[in-house]
C-alpha positions in Angstrom: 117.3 131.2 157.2 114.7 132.2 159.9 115.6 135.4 159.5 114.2 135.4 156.1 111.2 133.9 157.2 110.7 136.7 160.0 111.5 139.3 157.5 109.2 137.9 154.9 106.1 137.5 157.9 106.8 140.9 159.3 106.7 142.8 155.3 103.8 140.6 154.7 105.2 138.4 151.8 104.5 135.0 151.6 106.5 132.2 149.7 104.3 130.5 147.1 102.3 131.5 144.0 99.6 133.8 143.7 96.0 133.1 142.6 97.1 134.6 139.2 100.0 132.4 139.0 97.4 128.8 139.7 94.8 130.0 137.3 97.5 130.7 134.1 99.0 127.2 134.9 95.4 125.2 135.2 94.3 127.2 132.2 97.5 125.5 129.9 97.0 122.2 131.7 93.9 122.3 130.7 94.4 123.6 127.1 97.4 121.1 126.6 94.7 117.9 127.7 92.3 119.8 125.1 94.3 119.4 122.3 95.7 116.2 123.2 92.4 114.5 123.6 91.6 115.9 119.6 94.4 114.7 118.1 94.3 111.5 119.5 90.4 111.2 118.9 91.2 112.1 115.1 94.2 109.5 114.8 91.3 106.5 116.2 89.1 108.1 113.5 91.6 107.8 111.0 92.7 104.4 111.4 89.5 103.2 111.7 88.3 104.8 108.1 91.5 103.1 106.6 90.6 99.7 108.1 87.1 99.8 106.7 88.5 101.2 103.7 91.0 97.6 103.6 88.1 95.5 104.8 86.1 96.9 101.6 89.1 96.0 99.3 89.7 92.4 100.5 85.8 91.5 100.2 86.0 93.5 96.8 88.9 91.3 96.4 87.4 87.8 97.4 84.1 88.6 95.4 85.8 89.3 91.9 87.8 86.0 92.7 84.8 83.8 93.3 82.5 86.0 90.4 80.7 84.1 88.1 81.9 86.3 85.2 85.7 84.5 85.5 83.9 81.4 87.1 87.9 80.4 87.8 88.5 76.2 87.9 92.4 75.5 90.1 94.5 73.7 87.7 96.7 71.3 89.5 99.8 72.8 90.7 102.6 73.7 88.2 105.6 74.4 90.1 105.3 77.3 92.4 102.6 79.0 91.1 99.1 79.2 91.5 97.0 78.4 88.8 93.5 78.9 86.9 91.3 78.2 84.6 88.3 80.7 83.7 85.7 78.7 81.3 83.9 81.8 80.2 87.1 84.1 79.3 88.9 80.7 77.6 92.1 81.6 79.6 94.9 80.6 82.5 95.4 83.2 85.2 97.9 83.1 87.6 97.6 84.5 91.3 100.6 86.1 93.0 101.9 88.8 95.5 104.2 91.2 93.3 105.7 93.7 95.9 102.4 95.2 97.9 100.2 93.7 95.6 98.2 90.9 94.7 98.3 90.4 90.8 96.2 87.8 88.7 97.9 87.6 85.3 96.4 86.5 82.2 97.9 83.9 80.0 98.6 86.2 77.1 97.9 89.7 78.8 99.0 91.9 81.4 98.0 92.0 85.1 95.3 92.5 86.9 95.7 94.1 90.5 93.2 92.7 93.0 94.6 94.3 96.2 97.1 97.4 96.9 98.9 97.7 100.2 99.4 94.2 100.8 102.7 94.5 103.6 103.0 90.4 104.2 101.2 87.5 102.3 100.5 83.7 101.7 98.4 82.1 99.0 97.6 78.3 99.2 95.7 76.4 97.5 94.5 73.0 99.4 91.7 71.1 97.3 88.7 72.6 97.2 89.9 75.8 99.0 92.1 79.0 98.4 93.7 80.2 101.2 94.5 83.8 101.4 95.9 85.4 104.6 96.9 88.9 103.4 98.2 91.9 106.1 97.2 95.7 105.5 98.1 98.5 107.2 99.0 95.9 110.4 95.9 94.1 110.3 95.9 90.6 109.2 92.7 89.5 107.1 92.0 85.5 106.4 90.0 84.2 103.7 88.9 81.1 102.3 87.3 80.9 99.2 85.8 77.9 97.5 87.2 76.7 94.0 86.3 73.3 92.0 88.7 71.3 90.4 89.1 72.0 86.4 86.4 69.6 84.6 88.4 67.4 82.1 86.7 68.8 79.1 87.7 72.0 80.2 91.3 71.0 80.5 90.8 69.0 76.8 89.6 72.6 75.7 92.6 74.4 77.6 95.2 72.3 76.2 93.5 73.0 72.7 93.4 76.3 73.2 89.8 76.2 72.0 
């Protein structure tokens, strides 16, 4: 073995790599870290446009809830579900998760999807408040929005069907 290491001395070869050698390896290090450091800047990019794209559709959500154009009354409970009253469209709507969405359905008409995407869910209702903790895309949004009671002319008129 130190032979070899004469031999290599005395015909002026060295063990090792040459400059050559360094520079090709730093250069794909260095292209490698490159590309690396892009895709994971464009994966932060993208989760962060599809959080503030979730965060618009739960306020978007909340606010058609609480609008003044369904002005929606909670009707005390009837079994499971969550019911309400909207004064202004003369109609019950119920509020549900129906696979990964939440629904409102009309007393005589279809659905209404509020939300898409919804992976887990809870709805409560505990007077005066509805309680909302809906999870999208991993991230887990609360809400609390503010309901009154139905008025008891209201619920004369809803019984009526007035």
């Amino acid at each position: 073995m130190e032979q070899k290491k004469l031999r290599s001395k005395l015909n002026g070869k060295a063990d090792g790599f040459t400059l050559v050698e360094v520079m090709a390896g730093l250069v794909i290090s260095v292209l490698s870290l490159i590309l690396l450091t892009n895709f994971l800047s464009n994966r932060q990019m993208e989760l962060r446009t599809v959080r503030r794209a979730d965060r618009f559709q739960v306020r978007s959500a909340v606010a058609t809830l609480q609008s003044s154009e369904l002005d929606l009354h909670y009707i005390p409970k009837q079994g499971s579900r969550l019911l309400f009253y909207s004064p202004t469209k003369k109609l019950n709507y119920s509020l549900a998760l129906n696979g990964e969405r939440l629904v409102m359905r009309g007393q005589s008409q279809g659905f209404m999807p509020i939300l898409y995407d919804v992976k887990a869910g809870e709805l409560s209702f505990k007077p005066p408040n509805l309680k909302l903790v809906l999870t999208l895309h991993g991230v887990t949004y609360r809400e609390k929005i503010t309901l009154s009671p139905i008025k008891q002319e209201e619920q004369d008129a809803q019984k009526s069907g007035r």
